[in-house]
DRENDO-1510 file (C-alpha; in Angstrom, 1 decimal, always signed):
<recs>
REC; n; res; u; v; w
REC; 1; UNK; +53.3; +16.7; +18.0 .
REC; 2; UNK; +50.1; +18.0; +16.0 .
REC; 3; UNK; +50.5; +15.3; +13.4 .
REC; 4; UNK; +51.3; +12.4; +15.5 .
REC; 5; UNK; +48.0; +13.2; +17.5 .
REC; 6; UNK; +46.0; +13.0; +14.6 .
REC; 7; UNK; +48.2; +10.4; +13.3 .
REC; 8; UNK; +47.2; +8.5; +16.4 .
REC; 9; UNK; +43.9; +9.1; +16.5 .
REC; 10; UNK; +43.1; +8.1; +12.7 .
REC; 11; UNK; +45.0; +4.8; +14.1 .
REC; 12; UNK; +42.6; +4.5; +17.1 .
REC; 13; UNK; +39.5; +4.7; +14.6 .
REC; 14; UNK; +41.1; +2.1; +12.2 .
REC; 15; UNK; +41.9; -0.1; +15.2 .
REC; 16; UNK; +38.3; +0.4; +16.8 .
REC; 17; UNK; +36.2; +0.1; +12.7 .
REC; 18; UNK; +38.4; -3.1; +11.9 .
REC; 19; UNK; +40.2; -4.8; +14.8 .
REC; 20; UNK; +37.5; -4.2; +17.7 .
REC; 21; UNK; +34.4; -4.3; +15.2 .
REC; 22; UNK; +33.2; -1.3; +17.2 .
REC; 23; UNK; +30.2; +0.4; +14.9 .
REC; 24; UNK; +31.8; +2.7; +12.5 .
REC; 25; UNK; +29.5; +5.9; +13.8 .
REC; 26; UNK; +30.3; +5.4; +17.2 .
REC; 27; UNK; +34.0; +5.2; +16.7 .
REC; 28; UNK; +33.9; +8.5; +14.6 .
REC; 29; UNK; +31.9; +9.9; +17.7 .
REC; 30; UNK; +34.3; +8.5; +20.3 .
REC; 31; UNK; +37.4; +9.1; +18.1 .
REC; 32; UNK; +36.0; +13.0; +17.7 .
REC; 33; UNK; +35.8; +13.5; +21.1 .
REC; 34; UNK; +38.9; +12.2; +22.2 .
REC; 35; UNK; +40.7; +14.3; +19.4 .
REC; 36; UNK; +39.1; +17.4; +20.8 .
REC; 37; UNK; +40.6; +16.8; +24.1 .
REC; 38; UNK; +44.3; +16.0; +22.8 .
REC; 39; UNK; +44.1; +18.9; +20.2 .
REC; 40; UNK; +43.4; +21.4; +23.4 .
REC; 41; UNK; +39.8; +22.2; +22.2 .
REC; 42; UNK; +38.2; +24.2; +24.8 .
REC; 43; UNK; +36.1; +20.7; +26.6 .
REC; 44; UNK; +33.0; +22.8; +26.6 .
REC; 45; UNK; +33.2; +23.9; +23.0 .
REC; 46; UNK; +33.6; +19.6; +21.6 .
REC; 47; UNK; +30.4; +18.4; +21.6 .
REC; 48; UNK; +29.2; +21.8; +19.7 .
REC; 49; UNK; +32.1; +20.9; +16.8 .
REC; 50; UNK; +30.9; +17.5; +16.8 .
REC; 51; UNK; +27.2; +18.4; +16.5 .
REC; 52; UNK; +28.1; +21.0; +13.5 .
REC; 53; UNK; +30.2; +18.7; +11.8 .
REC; 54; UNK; +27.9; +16.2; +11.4 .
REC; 55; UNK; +24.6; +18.9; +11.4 .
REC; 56; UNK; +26.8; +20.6; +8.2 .
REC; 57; UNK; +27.2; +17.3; +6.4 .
REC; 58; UNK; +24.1; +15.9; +7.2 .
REC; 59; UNK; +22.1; +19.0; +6.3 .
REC; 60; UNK; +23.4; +19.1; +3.0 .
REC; 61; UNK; +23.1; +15.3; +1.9 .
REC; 62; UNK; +20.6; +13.7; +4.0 .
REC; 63; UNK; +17.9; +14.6; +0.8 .
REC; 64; UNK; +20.2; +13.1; -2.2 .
REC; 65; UNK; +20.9; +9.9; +0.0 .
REC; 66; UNK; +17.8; +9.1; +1.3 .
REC; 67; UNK; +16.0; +9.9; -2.4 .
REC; 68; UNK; +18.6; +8.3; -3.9 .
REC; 69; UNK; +17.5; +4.8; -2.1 .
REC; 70; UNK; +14.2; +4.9; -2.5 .
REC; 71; UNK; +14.7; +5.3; -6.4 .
REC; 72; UNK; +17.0; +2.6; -6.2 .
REC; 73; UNK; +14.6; +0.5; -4.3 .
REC; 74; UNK; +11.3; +0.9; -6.7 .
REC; 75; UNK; +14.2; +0.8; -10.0 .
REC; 76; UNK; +15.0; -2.5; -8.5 .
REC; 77; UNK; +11.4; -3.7; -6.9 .
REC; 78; UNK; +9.4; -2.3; -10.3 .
REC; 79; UNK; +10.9; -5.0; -12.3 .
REC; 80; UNK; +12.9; -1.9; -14.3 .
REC; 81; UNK; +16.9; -3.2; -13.7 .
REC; 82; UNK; +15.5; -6.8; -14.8 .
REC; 83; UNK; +13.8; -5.3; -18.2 .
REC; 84; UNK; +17.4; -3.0; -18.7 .
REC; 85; UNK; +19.1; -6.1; -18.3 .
REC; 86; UNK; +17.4; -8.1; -20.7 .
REC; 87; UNK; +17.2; -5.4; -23.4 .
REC; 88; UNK; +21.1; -5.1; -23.1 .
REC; 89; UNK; +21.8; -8.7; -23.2 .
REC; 90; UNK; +19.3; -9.3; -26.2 .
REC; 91; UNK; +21.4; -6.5; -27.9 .
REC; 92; UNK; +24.9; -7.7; -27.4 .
REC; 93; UNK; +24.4; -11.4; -27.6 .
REC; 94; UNK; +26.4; -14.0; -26.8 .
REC; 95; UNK; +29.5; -12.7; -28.6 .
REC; 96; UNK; +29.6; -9.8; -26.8 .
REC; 97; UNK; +28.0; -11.0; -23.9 .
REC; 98; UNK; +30.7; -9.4; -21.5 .
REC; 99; UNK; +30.4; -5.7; -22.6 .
REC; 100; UNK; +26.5; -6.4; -22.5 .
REC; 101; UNK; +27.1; -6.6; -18.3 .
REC; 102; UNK; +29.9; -4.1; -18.4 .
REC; 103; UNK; +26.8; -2.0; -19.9 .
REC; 104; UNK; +24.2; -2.8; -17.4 .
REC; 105; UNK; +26.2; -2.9; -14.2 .
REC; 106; UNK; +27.3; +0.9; -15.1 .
REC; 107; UNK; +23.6; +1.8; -16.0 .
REC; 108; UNK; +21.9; -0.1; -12.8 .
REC; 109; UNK; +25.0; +1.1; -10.9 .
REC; 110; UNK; +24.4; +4.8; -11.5 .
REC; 111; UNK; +20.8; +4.9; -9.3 .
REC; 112; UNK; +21.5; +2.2; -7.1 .
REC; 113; UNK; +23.9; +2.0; -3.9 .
REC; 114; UNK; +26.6; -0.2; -3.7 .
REC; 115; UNK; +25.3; -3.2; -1.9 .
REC; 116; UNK; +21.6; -3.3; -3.4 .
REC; 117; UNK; +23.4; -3.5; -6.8 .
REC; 118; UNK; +25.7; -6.3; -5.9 .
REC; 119; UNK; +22.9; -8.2; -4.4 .
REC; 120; UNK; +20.6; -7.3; -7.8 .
REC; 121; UNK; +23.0; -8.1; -10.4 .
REC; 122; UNK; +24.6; -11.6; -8.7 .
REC; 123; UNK; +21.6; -13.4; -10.4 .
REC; 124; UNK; +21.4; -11.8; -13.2 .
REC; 125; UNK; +24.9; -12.9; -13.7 .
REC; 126; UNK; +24.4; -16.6; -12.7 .
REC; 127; UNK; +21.8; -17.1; -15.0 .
REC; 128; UNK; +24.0; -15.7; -18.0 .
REC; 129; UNK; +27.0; -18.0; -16.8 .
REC; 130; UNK; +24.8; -21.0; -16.7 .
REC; 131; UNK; +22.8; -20.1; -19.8 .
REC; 132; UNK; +25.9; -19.8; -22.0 .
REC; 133; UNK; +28.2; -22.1; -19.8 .
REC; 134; UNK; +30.9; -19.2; -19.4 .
REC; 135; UNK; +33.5; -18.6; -16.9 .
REC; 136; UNK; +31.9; -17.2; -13.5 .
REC; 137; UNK; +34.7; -14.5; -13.1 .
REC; 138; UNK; +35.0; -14.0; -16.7 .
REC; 139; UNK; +31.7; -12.6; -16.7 .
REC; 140; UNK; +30.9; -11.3; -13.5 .
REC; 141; UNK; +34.2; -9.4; -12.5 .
REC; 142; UNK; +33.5; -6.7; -15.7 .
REC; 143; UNK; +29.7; -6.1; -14.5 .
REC; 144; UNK; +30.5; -5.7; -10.6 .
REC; 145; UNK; +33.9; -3.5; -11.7 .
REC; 146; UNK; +31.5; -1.3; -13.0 .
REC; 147; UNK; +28.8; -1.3; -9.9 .
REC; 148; UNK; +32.1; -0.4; -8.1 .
REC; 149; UNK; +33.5; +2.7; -9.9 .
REC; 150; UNK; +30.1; +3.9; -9.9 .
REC; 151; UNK; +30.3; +3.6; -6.6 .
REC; 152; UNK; +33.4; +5.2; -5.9 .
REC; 153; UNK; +33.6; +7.5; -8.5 .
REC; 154; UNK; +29.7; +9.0; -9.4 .
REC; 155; UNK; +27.3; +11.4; -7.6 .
REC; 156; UNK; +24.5; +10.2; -6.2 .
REC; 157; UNK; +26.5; +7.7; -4.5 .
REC; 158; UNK; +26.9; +8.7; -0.9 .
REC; 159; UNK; +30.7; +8.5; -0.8 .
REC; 160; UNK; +31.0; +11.6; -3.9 .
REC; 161; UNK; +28.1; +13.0; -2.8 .
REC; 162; UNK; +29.5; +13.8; +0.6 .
REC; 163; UNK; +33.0; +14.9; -1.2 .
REC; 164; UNK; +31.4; +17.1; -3.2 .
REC; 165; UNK; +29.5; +19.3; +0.0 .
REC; 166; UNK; +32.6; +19.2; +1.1 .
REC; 167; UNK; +34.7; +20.4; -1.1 .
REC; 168; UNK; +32.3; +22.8; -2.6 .
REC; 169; UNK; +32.3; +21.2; -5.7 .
REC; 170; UNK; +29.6; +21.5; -8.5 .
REC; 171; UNK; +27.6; +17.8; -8.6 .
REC; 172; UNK; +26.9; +18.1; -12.1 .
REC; 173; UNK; +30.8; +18.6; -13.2 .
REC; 174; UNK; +32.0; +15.9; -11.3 .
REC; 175; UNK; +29.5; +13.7; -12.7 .
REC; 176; UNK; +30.8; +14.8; -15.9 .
REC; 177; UNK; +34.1; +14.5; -15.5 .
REC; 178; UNK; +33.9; +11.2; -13.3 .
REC; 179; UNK; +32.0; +10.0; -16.6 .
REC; 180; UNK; +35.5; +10.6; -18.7 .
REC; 181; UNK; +37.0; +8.9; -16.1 .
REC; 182; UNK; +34.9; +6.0; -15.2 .
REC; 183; UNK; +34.9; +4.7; -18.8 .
REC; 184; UNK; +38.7; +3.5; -19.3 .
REC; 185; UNK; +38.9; +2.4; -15.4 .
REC; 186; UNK; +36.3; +0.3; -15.9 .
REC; 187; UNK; +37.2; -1.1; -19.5 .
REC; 188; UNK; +40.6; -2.0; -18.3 .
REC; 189; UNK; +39.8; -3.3; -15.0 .
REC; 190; UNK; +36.3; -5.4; -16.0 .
REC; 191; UNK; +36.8; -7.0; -19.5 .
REC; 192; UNK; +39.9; -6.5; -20.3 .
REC; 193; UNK; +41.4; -7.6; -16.8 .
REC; 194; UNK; +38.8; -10.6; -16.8 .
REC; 195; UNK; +40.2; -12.2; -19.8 .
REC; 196; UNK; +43.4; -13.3; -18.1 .
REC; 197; UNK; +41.6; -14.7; -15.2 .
REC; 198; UNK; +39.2; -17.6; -17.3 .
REC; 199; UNK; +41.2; -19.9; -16.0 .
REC; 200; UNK; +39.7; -19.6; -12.1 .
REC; 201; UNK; +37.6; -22.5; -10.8 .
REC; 202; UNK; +34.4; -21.0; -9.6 .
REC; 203; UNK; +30.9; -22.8; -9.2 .
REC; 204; UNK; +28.3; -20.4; -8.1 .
REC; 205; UNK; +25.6; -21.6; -6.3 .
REC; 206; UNK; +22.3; -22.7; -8.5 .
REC; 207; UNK; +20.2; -21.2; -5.2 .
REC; 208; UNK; +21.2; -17.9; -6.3 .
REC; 209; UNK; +19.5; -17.9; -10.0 .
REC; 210; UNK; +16.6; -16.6; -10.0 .
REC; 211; UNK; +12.9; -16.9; -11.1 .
REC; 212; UNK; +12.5; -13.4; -13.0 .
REC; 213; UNK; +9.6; -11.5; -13.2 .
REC; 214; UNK; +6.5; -12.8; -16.1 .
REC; 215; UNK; +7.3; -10.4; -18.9 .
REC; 216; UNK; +3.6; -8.6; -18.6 .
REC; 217; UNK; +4.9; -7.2; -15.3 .
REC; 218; UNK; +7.8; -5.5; -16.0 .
REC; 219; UNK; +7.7; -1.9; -17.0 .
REC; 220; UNK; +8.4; -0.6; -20.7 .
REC; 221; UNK; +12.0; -0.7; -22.4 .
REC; 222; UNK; +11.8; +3.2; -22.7 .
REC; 223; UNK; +9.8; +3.6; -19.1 .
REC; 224; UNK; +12.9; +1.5; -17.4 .
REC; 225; UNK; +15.7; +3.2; -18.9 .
REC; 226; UNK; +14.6; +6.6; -18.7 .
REC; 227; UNK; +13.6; +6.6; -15.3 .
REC; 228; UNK; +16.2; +4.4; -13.9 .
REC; 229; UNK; +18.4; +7.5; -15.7 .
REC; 230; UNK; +16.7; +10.3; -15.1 .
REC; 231; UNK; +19.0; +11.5; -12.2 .
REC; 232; UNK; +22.2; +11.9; -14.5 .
REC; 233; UNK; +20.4; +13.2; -17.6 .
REC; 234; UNK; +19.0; +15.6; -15.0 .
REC; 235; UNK; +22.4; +16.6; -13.4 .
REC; 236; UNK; +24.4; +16.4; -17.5 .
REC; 237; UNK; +21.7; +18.9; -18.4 .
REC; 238; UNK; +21.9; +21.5; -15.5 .
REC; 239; UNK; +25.6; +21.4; -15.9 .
REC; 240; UNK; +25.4; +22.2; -19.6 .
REC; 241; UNK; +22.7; +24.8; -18.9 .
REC; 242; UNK; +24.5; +26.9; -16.5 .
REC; 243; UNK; +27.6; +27.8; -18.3 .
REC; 244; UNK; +25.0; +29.7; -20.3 .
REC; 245; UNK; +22.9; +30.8; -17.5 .
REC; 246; UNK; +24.3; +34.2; -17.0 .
REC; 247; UNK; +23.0; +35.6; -19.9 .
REC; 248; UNK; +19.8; +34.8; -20.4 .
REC; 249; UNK; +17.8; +36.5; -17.9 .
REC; 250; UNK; +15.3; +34.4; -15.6 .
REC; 251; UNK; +17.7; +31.0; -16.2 .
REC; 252; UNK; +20.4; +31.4; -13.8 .
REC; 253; UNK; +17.6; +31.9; -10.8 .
REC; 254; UNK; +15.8; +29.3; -12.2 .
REC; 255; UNK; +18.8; +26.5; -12.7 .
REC; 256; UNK; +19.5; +27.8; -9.1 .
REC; 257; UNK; +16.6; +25.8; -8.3 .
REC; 258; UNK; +16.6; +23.2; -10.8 .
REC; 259; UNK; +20.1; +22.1; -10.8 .
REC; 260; UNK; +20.5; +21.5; -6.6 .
REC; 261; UNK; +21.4; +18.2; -6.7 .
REC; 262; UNK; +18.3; +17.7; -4.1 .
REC; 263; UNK; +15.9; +19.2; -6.2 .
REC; 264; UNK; +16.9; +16.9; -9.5 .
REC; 265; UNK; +17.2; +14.0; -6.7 .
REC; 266; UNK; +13.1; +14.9; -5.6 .
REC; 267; UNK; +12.3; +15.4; -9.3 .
REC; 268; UNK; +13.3; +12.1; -10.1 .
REC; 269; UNK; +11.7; +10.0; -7.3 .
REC; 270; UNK; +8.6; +12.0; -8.1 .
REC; 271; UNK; +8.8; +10.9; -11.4 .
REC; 272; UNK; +9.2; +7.4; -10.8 .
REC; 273; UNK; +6.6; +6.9; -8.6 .
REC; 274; UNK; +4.5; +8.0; -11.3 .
REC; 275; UNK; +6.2; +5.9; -13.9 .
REC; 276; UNK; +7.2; +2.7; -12.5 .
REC; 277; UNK; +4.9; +3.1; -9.1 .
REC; 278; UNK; +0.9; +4.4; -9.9 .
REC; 279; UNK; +1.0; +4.1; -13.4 .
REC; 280; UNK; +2.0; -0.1; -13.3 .
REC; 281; UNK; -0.6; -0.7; -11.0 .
REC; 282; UNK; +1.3; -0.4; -7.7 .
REC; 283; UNK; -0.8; +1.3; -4.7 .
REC; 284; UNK; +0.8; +4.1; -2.8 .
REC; 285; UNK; +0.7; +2.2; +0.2 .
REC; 286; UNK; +2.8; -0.2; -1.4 .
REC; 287; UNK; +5.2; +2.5; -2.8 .
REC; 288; UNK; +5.5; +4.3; +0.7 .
REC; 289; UNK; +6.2; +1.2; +2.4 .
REC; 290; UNK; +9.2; +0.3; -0.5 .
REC; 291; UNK; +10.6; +3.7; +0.8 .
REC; 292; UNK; +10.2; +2.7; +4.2 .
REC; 293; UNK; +12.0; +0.2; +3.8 .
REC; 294; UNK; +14.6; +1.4; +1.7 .
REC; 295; UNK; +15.4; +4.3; +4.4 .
REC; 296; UNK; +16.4; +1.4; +6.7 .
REC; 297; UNK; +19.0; +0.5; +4.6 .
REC; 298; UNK; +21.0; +3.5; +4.4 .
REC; 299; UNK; +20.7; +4.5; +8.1 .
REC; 300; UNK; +24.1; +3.2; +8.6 .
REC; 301; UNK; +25.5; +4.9; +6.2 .
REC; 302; UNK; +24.1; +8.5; +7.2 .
REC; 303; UNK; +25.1; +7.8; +10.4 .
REC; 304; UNK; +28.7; +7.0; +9.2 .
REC; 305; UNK; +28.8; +9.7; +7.4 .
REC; 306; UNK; +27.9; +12.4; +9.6 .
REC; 307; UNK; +30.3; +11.0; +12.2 .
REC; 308; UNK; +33.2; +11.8; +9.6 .
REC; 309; UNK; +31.5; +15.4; +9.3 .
REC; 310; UNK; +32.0; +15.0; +13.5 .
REC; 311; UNK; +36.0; +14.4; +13.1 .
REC; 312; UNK; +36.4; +16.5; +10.5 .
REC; 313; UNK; +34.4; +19.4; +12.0 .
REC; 314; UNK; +36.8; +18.9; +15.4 .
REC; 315; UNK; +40.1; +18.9; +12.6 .
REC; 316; UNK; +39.0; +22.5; +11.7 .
REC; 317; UNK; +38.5; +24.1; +15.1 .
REC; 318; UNK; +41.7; +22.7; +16.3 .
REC; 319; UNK; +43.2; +24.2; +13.6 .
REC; 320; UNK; +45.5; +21.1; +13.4 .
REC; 321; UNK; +43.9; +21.0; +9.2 .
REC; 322; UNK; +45.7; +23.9; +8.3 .
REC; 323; UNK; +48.5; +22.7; +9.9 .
REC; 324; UNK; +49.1; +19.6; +8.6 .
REC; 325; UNK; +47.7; +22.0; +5.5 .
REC; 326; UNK; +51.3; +23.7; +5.8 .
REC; 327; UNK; +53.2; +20.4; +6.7 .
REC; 328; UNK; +52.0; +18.3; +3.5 .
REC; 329; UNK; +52.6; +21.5; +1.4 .
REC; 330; UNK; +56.3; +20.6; +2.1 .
REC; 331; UNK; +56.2; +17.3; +0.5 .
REC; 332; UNK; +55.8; +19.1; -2.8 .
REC; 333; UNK; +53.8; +16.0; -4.1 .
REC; 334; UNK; +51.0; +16.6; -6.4 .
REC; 335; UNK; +47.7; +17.8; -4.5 .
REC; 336; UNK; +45.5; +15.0; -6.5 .
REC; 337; UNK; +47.9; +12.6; -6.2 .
REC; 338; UNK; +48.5; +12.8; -2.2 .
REC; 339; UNK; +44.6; +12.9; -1.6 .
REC; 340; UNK; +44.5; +9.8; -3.7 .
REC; 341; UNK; +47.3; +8.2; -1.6 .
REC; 342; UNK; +46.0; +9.4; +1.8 .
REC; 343; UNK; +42.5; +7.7; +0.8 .
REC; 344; UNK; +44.2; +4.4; -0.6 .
REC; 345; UNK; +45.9; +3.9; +2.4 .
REC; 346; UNK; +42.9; +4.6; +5.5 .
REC; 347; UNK; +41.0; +2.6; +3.0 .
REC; 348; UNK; +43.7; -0.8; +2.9 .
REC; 349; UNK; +43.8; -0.1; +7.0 .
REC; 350; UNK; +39.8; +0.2; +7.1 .
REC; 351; UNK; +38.0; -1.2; +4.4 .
REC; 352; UNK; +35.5; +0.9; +4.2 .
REC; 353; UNK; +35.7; +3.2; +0.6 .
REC; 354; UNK; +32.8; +5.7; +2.6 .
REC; 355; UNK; +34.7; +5.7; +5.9 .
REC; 356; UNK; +38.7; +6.0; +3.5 .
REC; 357; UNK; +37.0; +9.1; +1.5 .
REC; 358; UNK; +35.7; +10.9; +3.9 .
REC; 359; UNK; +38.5; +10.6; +6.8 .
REC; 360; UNK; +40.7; +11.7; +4.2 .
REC; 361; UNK; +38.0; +15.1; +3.2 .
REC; 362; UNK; +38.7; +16.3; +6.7 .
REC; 363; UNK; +43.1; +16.2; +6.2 .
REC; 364; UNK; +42.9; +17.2; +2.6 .
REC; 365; UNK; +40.4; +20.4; +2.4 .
REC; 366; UNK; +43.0; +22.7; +3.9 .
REC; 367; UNK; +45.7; +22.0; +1.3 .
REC; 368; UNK; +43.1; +21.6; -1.6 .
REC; 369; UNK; +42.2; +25.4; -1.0 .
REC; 370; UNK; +45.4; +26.9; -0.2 .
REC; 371; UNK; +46.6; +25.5; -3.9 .
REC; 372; UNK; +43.3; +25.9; -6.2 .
REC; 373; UNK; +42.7; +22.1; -6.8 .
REC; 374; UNK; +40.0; +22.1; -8.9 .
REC; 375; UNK; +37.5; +20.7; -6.4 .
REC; 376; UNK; +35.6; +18.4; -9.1 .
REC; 377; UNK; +38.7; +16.9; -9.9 .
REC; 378; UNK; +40.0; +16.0; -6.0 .
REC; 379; UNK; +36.2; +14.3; -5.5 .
REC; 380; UNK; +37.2; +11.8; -8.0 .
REC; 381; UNK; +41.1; +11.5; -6.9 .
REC; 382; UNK; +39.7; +11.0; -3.7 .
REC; 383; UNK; +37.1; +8.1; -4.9 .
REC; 384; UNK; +39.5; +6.5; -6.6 .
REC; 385; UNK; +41.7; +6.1; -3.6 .
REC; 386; UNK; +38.5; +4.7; -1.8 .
REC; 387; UNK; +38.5; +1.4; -4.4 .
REC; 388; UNK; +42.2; +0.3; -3.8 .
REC; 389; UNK; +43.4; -2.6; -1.5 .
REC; 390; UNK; +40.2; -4.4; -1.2 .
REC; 391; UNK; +40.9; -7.6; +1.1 .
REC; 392; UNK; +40.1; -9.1; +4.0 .
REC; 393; UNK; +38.9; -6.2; +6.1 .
REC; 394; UNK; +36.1; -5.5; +3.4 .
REC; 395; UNK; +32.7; -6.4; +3.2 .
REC; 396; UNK; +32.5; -6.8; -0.6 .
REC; 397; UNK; +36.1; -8.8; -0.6 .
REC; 398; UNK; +33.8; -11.4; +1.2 .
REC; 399; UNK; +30.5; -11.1; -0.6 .
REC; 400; UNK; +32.6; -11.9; -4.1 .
REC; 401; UNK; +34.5; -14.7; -2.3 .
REC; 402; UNK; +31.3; -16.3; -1.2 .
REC; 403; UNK; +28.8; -15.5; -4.0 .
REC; 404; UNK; +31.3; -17.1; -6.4 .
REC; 405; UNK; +32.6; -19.8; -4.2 .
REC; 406; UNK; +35.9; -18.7; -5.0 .
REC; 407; UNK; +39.6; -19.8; -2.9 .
REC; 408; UNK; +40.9; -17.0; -0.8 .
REC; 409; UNK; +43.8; -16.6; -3.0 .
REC; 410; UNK; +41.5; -16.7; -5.8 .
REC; 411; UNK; +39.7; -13.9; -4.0 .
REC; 412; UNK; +43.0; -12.0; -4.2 .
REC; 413; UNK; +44.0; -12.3; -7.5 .
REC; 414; UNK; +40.2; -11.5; -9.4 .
REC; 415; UNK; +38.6; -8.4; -7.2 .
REC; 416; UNK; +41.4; -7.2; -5.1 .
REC; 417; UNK; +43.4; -7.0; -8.1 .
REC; 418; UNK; +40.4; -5.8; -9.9 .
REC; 419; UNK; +40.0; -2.7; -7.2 .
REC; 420; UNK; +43.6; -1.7; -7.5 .
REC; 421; UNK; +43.3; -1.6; -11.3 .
REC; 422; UNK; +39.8; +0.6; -11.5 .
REC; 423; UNK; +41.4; +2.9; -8.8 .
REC; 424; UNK; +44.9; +3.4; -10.2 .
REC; 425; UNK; +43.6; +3.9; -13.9 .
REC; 426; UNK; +40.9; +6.6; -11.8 .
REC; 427; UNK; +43.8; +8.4; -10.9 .
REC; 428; UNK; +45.7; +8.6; -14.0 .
REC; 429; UNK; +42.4; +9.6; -15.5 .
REC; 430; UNK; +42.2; +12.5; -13.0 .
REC; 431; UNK; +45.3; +13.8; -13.5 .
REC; 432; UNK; +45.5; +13.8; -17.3 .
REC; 433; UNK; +41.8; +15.5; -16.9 .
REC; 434; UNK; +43.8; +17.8; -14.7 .
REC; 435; UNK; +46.5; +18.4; -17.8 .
REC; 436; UNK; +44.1; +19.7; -20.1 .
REC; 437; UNK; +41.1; +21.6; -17.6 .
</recs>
């Protein structure tokens, strides 16, 4: 009866996210409260799981998300992503044009969220289609495959990020690790994959090419790059560091400090501000109203994520986690494999990667624990689940269908095949990693 109430209620939120269009945080809230009640919660005790749940979630990744955007937004607003872009395609050339965006959607992808990376790279993408009279899909497909495993896969997304609080996993090895796994997912499901599909009719718009910056105002090649990569080289290098912290006296306090993800997050924004923000010119009025504005645009998604902290908070103090904890256990599947297949399918019935990865963080933890899964490895299983069965009840299904003009079934066949590929090869990545760890 424990399992088909939260069965049921997981069913309520996917019917309330994507059949009612009710707001994602307030169906987490309402779905919480309700799963309180039918779980025998104490009613006076709910609303205190619900306020930890998302208080614990929140407390620990409001920092990295909301840093995260505004170096996205002044990486994106400096001119930097347009002067990495450039330097990449000068590089590669024509004849290797496709690797060239493969190249810059996973280096652009890496600081910037999902959507603001889309929405960046969809002209830079349209003016290389129409400058070399390529295929739309054949060109684009490989640079957004890589904006999505990013996405999906990489800390300081918000979607890892979250995973990795929650499963008390260390940011800097999953970085490293989704790293080794990011790099065939996206080779096989970009340019490989996009070869087969030249053949698609797709005229983009010419509204959506853009006038790009003079070349006097963008930032220096090394000044883009380094900046715009900063966060990772930050997080490679802590995670190096402290497998030799221990001995050397003074370094394990001090990569205490320097390696919290928040910390290397601040240390980064800092930096860039200086770099791309006072040193170009750029008053600090100007900067602080870019990170105004770039706060607005993840509200949602804190909210939505501290609303899955809400459920999953109210899973635990049933107790109904370590249940189900017990009752998956008896399905003797694979602990990586079943949190990748519990993710893939909330994500086909919601659309949402964020909302699939951490619903499933909340069923998952129990089991993860009671069988040692390395917790670096399960972020990525998990993230990989998040990017299958893109279609019609996703918001980026619908941004590729209309940015490229493309057919519905189209649609299908070039990113919602594209998503299953990135997040299947994800999870045979994982669980080869998961051979030899």
């Amino acid at each position: 009866m424990t399992l088909i109430i939260v069965l049921l209620c997981i069913l309520l939120l996917i019917i309330m996210v994507s059949a009612m269009r009710i707001n994602a945080f307030l169906s987490f809230l309402i779905v919480s409260i309700i799963a309180g009640i039918a779980l025998g919660i104490p009613l006076n005790k709910i609303a205190g799981s619900v306020e930890k749940g998302i208080g614990d979630v929140l407390g620990s990744l409001l920092i990295i998300i909301a840093v995260g955007a505004m170096l996205g937004k002044l990486v994106a607003d400096s001119g930097a992503a347009q002067r990495i872009a450039a330097v990449i395609m000068n590089i590669c050339g024509e004849k290797y044009i496709q690797w060239g965006v493969v190249i810059t959607g996973f280096l652009i992808g890496i600081p910037l969220f999902y959507g603001i990376g889309f929405v960046l790279m969809i002209p830079l993408i349209f003016s290389v289609v129409y400058k070399y009279k390529l295929p739309a899909i054949y060109i684009g497909l490989p640079m957004l495959a890589a904006l999505s495993v990013t996405h999906g896969f990489l800390p300081p997304h918000p979607s890892p990020s979250a995973l990795v609080i929650q499963f008390k996993a260390n940011m800097g090895l999953t970085l490293l690790y989704g790293l080794i796994v990011a790099i065939p997912a996206i080779v096989i499901g970009g340019p490989l994959f996009a070869r087969t599909l030249k053949n698609i009719p797709s005229t983009p718009l010419k509204s959506f090419v853009p006038v790009d910056k003079p070349e006097h105002e963008l930032p220096g090649t090394f000044n883009s790059f380094f900046t715009a990569l900063l966060p990772v080289l930050l997080l490679v290098i802590a995670a190096i560091l402290s497998f030799s912290a221990n001995q050397v006296p003074g370094l394990h306090n001090l990569m205490g400090l320097v390696g919290e993800s928040n910390v290397v997050m601040l240390i980064a924004l800092i930096t860039a501000t200086l770099t791309l923000g006072i040193f170009q010119g750029k008053k600090m009025t100007y900067i602080m109203d870019l990170y105004g504005e770039a706060i607005k645009d993840v509200a949602l998604i804190l909210l939505i994520i501290g609303g899955s902290g809400a459920l999953k908070q109210v899973l635990v103090d049933s107790g109904v986690s370590a249940q189900i904890a017990v009752m998956l256990k008896e399905l003797h599947m694979q602990p990586l494999f079943l949190g990748w297949l519990i993710t893939a399918v909330i994500r086909f019935c919601v659309g949402s990667a964020t909302v699939a990865g951490l619903t499933t963080a909340g069923i998952i933890l129990p089991l993860m624990f009671a069988t040692n899964t390395n917790p670096n490895l399960m972020v990525l299983a998990v993230g990989a689940g998040s990017l299958m069965f893109s279609h019609v009840n996703d918001a980026g299904f619908w941004m590729f269908k209309e940015y490229f003009n493309l057919s519905l079934k189209n649609t299908f066949k070039s990113w919602a095949l594209m998503e299953s590929i990135v997040g299947t090869i994800g999870l045979i990545g994982v669980l080869l990693l998961n051979q030899i760890i």
